[in-house]
C-alpha positions as CSV (number, residue, x, y, z in Angstrom):
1,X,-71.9,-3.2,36.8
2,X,-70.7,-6.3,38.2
3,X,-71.5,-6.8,42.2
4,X,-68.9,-7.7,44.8
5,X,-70.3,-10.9,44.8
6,X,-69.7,-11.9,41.3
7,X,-67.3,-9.6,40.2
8,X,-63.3,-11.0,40.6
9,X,-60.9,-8.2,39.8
10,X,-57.6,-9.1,37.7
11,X,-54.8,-7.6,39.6
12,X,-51.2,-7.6,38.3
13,X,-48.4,-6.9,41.3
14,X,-44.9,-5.8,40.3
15,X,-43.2,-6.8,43.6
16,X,-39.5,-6.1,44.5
17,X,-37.3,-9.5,45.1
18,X,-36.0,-8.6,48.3
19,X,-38.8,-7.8,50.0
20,X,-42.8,-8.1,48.7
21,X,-41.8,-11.0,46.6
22,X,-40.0,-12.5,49.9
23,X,-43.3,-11.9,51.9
24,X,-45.7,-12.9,49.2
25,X,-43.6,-16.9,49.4
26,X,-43.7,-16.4,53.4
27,X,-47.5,-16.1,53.0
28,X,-48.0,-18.7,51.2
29,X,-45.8,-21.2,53.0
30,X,-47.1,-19.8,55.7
31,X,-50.7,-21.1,54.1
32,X,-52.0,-17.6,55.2
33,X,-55.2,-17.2,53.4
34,X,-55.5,-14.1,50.5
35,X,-57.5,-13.4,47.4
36,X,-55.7,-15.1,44.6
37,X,-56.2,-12.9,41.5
38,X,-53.1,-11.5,41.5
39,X,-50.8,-12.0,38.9
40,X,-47.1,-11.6,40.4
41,X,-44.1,-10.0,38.5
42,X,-40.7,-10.2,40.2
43,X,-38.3,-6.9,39.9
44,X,-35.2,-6.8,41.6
45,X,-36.4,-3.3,43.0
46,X,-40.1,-1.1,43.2
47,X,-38.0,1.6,41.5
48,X,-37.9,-0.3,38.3
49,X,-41.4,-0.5,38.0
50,X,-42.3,1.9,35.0
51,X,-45.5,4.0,34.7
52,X,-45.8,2.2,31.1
53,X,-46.1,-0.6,32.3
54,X,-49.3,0.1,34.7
55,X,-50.5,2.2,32.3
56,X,-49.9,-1.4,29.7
57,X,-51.9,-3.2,32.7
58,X,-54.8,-1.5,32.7
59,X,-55.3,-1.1,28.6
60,X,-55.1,-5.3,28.6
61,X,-58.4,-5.0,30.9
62,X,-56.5,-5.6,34.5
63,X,-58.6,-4.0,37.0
64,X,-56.0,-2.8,39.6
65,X,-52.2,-2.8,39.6
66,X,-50.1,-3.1,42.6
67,X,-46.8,-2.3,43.5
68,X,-44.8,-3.9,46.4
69,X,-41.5,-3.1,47.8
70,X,-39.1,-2.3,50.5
71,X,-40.0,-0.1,54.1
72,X,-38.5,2.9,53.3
73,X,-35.4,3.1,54.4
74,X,-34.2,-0.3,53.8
75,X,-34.1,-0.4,50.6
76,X,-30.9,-3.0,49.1
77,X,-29.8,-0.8,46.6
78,X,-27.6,2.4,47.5
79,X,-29.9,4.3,45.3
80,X,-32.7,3.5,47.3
81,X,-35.5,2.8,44.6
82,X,-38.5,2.7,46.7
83,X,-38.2,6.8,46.8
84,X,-38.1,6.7,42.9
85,X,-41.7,4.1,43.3
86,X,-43.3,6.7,45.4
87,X,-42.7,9.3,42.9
88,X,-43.4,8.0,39.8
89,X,-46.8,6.7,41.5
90,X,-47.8,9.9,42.5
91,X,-47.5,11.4,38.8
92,X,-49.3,7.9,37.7
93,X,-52.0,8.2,39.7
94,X,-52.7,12.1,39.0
95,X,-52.1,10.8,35.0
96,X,-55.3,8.2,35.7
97,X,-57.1,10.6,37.3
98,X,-56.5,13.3,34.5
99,X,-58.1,10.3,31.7
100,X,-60.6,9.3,34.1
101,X,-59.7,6.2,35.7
102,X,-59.8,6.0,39.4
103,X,-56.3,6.3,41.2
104,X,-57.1,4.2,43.2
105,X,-56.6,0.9,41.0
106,X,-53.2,1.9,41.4
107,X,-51.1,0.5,44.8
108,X,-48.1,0.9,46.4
109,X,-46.9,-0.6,49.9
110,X,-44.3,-1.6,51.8
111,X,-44.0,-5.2,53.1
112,X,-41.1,-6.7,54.2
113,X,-39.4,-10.3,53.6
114,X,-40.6,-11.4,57.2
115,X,-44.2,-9.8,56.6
116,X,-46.3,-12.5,55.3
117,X,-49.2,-12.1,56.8
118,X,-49.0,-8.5,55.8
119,X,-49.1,-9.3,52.2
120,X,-51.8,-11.7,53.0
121,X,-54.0,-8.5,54.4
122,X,-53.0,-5.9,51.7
123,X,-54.2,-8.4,48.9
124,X,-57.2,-8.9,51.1
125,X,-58.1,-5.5,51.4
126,X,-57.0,-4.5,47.7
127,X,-59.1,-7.3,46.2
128,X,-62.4,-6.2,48.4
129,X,-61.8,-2.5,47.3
130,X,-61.9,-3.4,43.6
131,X,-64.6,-5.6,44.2
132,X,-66.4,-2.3,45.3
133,X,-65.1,-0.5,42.2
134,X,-66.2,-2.8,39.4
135,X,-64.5,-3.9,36.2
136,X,-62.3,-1.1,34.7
137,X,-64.1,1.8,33.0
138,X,-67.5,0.6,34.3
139,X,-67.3,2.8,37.9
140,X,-65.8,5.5,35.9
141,X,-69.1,5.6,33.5
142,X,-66.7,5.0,30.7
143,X,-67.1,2.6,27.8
144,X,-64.3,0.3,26.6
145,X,-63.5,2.2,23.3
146,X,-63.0,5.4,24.6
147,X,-61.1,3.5,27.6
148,X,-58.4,2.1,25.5
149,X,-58.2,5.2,23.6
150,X,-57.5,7.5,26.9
151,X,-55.1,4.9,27.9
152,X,-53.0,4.5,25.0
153,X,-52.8,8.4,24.8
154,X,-51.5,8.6,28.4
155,X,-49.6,5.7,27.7
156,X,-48.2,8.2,24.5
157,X,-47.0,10.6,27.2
158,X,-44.9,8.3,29.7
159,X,-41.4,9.3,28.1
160,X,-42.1,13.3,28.2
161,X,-43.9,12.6,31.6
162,X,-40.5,10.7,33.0
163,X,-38.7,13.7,31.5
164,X,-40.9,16.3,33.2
165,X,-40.3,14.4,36.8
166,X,-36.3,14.4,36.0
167,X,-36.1,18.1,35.1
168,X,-38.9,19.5,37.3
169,X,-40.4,17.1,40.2
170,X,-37.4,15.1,41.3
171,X,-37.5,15.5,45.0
172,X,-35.9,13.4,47.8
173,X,-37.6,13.7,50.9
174,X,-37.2,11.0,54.1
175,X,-41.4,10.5,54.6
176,X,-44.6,9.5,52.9
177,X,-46.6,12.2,54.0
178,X,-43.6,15.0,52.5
179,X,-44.1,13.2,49.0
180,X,-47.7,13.2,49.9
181,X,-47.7,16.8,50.7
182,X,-45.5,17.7,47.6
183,X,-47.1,16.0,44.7
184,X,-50.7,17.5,46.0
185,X,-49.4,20.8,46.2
186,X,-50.4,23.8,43.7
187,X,-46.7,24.1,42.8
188,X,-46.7,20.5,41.4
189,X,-50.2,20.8,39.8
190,X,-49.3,23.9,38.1
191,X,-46.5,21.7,36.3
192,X,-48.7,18.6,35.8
193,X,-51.3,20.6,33.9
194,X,-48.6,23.0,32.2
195,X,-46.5,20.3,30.7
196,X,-48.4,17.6,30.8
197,X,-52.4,17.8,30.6
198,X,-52.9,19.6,27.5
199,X,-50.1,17.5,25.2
200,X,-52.4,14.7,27.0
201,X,-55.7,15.8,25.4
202,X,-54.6,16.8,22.3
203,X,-53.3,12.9,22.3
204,X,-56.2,11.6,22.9
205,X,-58.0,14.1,20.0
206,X,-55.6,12.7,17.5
207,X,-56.4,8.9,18.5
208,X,-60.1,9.8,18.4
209,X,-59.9,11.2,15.0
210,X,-57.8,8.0,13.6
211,X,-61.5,7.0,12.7
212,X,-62.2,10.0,10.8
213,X,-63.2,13.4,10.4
214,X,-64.7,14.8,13.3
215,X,-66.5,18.0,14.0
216,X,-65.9,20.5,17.1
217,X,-68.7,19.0,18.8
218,X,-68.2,15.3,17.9
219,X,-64.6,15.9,19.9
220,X,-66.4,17.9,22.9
221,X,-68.9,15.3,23.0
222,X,-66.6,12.4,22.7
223,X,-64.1,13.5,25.3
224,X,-66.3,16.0,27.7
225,X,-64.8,19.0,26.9
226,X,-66.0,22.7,26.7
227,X,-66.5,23.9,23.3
228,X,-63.8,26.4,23.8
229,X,-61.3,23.9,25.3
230,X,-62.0,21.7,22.2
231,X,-61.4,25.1,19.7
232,X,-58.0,25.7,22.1
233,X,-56.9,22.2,21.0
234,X,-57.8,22.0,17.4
235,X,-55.5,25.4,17.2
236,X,-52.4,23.9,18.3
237,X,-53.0,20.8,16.2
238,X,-53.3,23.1,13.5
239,X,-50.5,24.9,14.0
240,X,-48.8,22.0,14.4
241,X,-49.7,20.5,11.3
242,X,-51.3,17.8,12.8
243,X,-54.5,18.4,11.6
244,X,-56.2,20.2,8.9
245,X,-59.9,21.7,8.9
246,X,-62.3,21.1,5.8
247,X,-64.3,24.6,5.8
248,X,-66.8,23.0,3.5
249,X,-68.0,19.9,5.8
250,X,-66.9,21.7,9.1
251,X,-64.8,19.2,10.5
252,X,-60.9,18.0,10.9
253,X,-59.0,15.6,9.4
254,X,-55.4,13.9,9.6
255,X,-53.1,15.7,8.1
């Protein structure tokens, strides 16, 4: 693994144009000094800011993604996007977490238009803190094939996981530490695994087996799964029609 003093992360910001973007051009008018490798992306608001498209970020080999918008509560929009940031970040980070990536690459502050040495500090400290981490997949002990393969599964499941937020997890609460509180809770986990965790795996089985056949244990090995969670799986891709098993050779194929 790369050190911290040799290692320079590739960061890609999706800031909002009212506020982040605003203090990210104070800063540097400002000539305030901060890390430059981010890569900046203006949106009109943080709420617009899609979990494909961090999900995109990291499978082209970025090493953190941050997110910048309005203090809550000032939002310019009546619909007041930032709320709808917060949420989708919490199910994107427990996403990541579920494939093995750190959360933490992911980011989301508040800075406002007049806050430019603000911006200056959070790039600061979000550039030291991937420093720390490595290049993507390297701190998580996972190689760059199986990387891209975990991502683009999760990155299968953004639609049903934007659907599952709308019909099940679509809160509105006035404070971080509520949305804190609530997407950490067993109620929300419950869901997350229910709906979303095992449609997840069984995404990533089918991408793993675009190679070939594979055995039980080739999948368990490739993936770190139990045996019997691996057996659970290969069922409902049966069932499905997804897959079909070779009795003679003992393994599973495409169907």
């Amino acid at each position: 693994m790369a050190s911290g003093h040799d290692f320079d992360p590739k960061i890609l910001g999706f800031l909002c144009n009212w506020c982040c973007y605003a203090g990210a051009d104070l800063a540097g008018v400002s000539r305030y000094q901060y890390a430059p490798n981010i890569r900046i992306i203006r949106l009109m608001c943080s709420g617009r800011v899609d979990p494909a498209f961090v999900i995109r970020a990291f499978f082209n080999g970025h090493d953190g993604v941050f997110i910048g918008g309005c203090w809550l509560g000032e939002c310019h929009y009546v619909t007041e996007g930032n709320y709808d940031a917060m949420s989708m970040m919490h199910l994107t980070k427990k996403l990541l977490k579920y494939i093995g990536v750190n959360p933490n690459r992911l980011r989301l502050e508040w800075v406002s238009a007049s806050e430019g040495i603000r911006f200056a500090e959070v790039m600061n400290s979000f550039t030291d803190e991937l420093k720390s981490m490595g290049h993507i997949g390297e701190s998580e002990g996972q190689d760059q094939h199986m990387l891209k393969i975990k991502l683009e599964a999760a990155g299968k499941m953004i639609p049903y996981l934007k659907l599952v937020e709308r019909e099940k997890l679509r809160v509105r609460f006035k404070t971080e530490e509520e949305y804190d509180e609530y997407f950490n809770s067993e109620d929300v986990n419950h869901v997350f695994h229910e709906l979303i965790a095992d449609k997840l795996v069984m995404s990533e089985i089918l991408l793993l087996m675009a190679r070939g056949a594979l055995s039980n244990g080739e999948i368990s090995e490739a993936l770190a799964l139990s045996p019997s969670d691996v057996s659970k799986h290969m069922g409902n891709c049966l069932s499905e029609g997804l897959v079909r098993y070779d009795p003679a050779k003992k393994n599973y194929v495409l169907a």
